[in-house]
VOPALUM-347507 format. One record per residue: residue number from 1; residue in one letter; x, y, z of N, C-alpha, C in turn. Coordinates in nm, 4 decimals, padded with zeros to 6 digits. Example, Ala and Ser with C-alpha at 12.3 -4.5 7.8 and 13.67 -1.06 7.14 Angstrom:
BEGIN
+-----+-----+----------+----------+----------+----------+----------+----------+----------+----------+----------+
:   n : res :      n_u :      n_v :      n_w :     ca_u :     ca_v :     ca_w :      c_u :      c_v :      c_w :
+-----+-----+----------+----------+----------+----------+----------+----------+----------+----------+----------+
:   1 :   A :  01.3190 : -00.5690 :  00.7800 :  01.2300 : -00.4500 :  00.7800 :  01.3200 : -00.3300 :  00.7800 :
:   2 :   S :  01.2850 : -00.2250 :  00.7080 :  01.3670 : -00.1060 :  00.7140 :  01.2900 :  00.0030 :  00.7870 :
+-----+-----+----------+----------+----------+----------+----------+----------+----------+----------+----------+
This chain:
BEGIN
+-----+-----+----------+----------+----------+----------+----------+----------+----------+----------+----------+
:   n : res :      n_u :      n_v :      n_w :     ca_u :     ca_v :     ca_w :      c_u :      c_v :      c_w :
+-----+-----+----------+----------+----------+----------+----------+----------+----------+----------+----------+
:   1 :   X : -06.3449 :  16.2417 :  03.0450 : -06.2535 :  16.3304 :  03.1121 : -06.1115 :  16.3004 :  03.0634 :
:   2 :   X : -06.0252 :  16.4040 :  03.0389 : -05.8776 :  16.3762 :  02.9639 : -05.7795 :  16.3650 :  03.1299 :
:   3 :   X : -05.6516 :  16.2666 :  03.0710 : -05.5807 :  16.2535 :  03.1692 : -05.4915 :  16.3735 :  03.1739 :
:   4 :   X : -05.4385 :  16.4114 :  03.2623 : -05.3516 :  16.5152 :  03.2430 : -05.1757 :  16.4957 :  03.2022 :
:   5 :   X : -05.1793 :  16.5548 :  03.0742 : -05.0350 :  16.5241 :  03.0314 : -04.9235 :  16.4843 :  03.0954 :
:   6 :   X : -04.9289 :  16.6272 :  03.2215 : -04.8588 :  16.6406 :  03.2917 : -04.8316 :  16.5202 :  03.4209 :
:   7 :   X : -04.9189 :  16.5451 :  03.4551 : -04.9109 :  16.4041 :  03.5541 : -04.8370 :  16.2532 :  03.5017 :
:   8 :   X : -04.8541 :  16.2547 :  03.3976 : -04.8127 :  16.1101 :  03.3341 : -04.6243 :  16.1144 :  03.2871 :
:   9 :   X : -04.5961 :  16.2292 :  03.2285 : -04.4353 :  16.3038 :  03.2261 : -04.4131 :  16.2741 :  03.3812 :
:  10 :   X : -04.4534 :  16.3234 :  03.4763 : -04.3837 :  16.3446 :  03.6098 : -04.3412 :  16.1399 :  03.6319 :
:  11 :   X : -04.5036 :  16.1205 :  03.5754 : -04.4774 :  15.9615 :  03.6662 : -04.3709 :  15.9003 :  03.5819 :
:  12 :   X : -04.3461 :  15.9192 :  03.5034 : -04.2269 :  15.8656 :  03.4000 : -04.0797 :  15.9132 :  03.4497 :
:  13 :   X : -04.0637 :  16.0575 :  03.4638 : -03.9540 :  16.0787 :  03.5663 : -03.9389 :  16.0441 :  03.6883 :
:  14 :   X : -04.1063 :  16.0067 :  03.7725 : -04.0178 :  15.9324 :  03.9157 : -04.0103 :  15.7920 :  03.9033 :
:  15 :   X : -04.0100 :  15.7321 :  03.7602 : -04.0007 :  15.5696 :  03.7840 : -03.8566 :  15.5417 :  03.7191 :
:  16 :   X : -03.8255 :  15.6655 :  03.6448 : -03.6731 :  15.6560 :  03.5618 : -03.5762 :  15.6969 :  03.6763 :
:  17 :   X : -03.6411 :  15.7864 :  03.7667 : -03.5335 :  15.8499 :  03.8723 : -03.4698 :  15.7048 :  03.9561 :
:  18 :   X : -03.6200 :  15.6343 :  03.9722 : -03.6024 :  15.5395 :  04.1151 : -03.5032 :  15.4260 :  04.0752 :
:  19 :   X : -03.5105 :  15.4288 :  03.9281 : -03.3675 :  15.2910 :  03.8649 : -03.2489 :  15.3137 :  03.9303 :
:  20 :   X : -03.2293 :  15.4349 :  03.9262 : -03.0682 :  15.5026 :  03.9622 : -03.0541 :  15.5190 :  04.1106 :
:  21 :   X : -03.1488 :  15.5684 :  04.1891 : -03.1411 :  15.5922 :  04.3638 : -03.1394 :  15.4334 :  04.3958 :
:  22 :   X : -03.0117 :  15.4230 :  04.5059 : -02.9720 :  15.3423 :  04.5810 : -03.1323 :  15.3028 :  04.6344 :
:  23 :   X : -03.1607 :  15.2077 :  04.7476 : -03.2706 :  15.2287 :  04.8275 : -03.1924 :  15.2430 :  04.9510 :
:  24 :   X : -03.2713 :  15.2541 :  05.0821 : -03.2215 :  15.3202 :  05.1805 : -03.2351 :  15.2132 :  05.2464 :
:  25 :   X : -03.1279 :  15.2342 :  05.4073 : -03.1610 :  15.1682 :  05.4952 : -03.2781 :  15.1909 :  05.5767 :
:  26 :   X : -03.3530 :  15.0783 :  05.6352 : -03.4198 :  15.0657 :  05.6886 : -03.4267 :  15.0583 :  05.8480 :
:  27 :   X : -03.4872 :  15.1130 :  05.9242 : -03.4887 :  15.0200 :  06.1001 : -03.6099 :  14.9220 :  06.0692 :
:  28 :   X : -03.5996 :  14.8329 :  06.1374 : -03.6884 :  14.7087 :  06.1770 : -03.6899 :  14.6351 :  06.2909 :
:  29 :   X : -03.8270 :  14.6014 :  06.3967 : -03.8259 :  14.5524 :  06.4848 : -03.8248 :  14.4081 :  06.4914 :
:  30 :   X : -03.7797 :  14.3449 :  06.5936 : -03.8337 :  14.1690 :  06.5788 : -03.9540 :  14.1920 :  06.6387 :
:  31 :   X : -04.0550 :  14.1244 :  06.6480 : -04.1670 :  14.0846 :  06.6919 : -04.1866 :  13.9282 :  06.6938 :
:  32 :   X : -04.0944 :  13.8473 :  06.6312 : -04.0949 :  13.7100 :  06.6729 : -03.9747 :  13.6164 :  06.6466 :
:  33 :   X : -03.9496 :  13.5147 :  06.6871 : -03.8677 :  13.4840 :  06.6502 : -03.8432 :  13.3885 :  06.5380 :
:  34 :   X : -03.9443 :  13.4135 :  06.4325 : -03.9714 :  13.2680 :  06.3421 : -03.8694 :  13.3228 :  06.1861 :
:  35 :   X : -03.8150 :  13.4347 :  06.1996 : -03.8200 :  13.5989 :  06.2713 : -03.9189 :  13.6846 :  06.1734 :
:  36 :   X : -03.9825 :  13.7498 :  06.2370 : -04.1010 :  13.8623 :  06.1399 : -04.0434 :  13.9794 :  06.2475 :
:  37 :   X : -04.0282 :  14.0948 :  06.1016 : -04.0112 :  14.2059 :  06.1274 : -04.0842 :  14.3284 :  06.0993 :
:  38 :   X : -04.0719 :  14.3904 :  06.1890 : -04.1950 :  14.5237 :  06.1329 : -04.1124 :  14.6303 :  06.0967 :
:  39 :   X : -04.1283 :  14.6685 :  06.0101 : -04.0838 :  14.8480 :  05.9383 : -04.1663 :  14.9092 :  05.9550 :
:  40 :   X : -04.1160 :  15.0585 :  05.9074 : -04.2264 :  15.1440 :  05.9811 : -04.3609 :  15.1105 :  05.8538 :
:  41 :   X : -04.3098 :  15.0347 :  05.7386 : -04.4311 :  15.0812 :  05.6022 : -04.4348 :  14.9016 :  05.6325 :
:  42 :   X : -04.3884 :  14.7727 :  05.5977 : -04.4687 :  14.6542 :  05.6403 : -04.3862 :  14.5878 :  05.7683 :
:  43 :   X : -04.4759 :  14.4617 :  05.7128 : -04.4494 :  14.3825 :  05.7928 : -04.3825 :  14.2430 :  05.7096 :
:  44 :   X : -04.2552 :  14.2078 :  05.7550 : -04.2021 :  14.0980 :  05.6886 : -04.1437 :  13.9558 :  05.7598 :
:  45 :   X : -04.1527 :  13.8609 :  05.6623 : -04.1350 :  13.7232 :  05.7455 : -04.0026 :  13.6414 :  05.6875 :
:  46 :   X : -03.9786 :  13.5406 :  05.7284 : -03.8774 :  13.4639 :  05.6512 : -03.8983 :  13.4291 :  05.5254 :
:  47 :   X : -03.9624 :  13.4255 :  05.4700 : -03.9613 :  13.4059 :  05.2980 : -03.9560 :  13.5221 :  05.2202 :
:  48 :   X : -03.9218 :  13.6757 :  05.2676 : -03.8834 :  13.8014 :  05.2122 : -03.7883 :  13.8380 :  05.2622 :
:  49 :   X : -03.6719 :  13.7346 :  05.3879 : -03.6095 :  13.7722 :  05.4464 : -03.4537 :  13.7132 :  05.4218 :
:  50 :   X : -03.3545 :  13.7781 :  05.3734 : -03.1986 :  13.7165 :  05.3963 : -03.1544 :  13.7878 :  05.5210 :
:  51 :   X : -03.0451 :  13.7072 :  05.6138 : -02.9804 :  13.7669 :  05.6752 : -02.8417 :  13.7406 :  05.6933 :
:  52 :   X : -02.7607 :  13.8057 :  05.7573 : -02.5659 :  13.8294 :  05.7194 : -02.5902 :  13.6841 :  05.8275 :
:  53 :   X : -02.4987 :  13.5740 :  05.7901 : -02.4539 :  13.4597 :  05.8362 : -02.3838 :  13.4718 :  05.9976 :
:  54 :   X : -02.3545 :  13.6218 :  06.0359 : -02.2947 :  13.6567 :  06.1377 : -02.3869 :  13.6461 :  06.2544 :
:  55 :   X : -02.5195 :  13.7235 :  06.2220 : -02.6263 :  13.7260 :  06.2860 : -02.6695 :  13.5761 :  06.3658 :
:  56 :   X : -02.6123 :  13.5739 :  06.4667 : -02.6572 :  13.4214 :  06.5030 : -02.7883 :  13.3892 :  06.5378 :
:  57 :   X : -02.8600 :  13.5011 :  06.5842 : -02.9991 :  13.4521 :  06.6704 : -03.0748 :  13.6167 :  06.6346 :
:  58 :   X : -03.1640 :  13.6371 :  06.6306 : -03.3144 :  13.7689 :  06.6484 : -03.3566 :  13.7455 :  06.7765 :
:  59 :   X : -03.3561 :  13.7984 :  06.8485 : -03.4624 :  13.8228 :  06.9765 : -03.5661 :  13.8805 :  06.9384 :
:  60 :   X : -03.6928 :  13.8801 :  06.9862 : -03.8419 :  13.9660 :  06.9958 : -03.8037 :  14.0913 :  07.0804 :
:  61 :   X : -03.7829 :  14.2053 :  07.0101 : -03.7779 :  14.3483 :  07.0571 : -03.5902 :  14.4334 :  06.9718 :
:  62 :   X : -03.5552 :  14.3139 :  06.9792 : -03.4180 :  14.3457 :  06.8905 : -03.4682 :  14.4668 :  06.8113 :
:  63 :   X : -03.3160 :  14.5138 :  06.7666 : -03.3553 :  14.6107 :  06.6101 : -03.2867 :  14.6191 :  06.5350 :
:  64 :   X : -03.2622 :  14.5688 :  06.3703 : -03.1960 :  14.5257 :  06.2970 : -03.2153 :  14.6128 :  06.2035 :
:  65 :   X : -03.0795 :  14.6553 :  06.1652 : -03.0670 :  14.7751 :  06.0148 : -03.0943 :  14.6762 :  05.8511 :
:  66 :   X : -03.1759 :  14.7254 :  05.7878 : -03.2364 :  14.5890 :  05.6973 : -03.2428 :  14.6938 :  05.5539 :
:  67 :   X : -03.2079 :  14.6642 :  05.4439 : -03.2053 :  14.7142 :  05.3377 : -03.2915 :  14.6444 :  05.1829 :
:  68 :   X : -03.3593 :  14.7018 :  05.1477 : -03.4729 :  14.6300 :  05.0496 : -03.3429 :  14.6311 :  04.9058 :
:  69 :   X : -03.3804 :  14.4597 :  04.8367 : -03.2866 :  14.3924 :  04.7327 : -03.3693 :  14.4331 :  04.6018 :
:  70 :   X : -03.4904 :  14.4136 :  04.6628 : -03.6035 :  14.3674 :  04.5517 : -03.7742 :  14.3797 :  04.5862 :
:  71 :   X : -03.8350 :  14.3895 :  04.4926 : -03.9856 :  14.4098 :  04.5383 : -04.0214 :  14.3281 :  04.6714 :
:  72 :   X : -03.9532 :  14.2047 :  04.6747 : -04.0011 :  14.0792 :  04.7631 : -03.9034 :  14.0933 :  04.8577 :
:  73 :   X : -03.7540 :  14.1221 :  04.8426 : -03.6253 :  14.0577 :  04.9352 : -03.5852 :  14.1385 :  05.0359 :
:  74 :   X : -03.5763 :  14.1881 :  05.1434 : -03.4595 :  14.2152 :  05.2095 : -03.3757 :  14.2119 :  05.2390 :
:  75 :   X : -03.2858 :  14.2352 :  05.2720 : -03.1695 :  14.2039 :  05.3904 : -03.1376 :  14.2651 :  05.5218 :
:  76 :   X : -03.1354 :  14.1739 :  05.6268 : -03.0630 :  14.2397 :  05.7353 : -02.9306 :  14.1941 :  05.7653 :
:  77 :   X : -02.9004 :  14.3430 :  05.7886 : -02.7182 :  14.3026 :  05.7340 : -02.6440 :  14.3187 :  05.8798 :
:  78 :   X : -02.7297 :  14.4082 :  05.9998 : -02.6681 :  14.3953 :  06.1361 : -02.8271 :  14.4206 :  06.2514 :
:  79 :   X : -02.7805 :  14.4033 :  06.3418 : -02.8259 :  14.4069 :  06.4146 : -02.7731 :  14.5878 :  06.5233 :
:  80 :   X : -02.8500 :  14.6374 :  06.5629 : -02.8369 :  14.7557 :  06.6253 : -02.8755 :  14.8238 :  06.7595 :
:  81 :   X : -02.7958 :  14.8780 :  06.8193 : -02.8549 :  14.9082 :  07.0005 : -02.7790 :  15.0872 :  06.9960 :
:  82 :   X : -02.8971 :  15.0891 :  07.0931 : -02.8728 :  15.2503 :  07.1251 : -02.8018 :  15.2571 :  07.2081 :
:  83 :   X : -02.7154 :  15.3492 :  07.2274 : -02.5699 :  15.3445 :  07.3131 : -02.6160 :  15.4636 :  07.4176 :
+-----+-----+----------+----------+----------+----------+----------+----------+----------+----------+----------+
């Protein structure tokens, strides 16, 4: 069975596109305090995790605005409440 040309052009334009797009912010929940966070797509722990030096403490239920560095890294850069 042949691959389709087309399909393989597209995947080449969305992997050249994704160099250039910023990535987005994220919401993320605490669920513990060791701190592991859930996004809506994983789940992450302290060894995929940086956070802003400001951040003194995570509570379990908190919700922290968190932005992906790298395949592995995050960052959470604040912490966030609904007003």
């Amino acid at each position: 069975m042949k691959s389709n040309p087309y399909a393989h052009i597209i995947n080449i334009i969305r992997e050249q596109g994704a160099k250039y797009n910023p990535a987005s912010i994220q919401l993320g929940e605490v669920i513990d305090s060791k701190p592991t966070i859930k996004t809506a797509d994983i789940q992450l722990n302290a060894n995929n995790l940086l956070v802003n030096d400001q951040i003194k403490t995570l509570n379990q239920g908190d919700t922290v605005a968190l932005i992906q560095l790298n395949d592995a890294a995050f960052l959470i850069f604040c912490k966030v409440v609904n007003i």
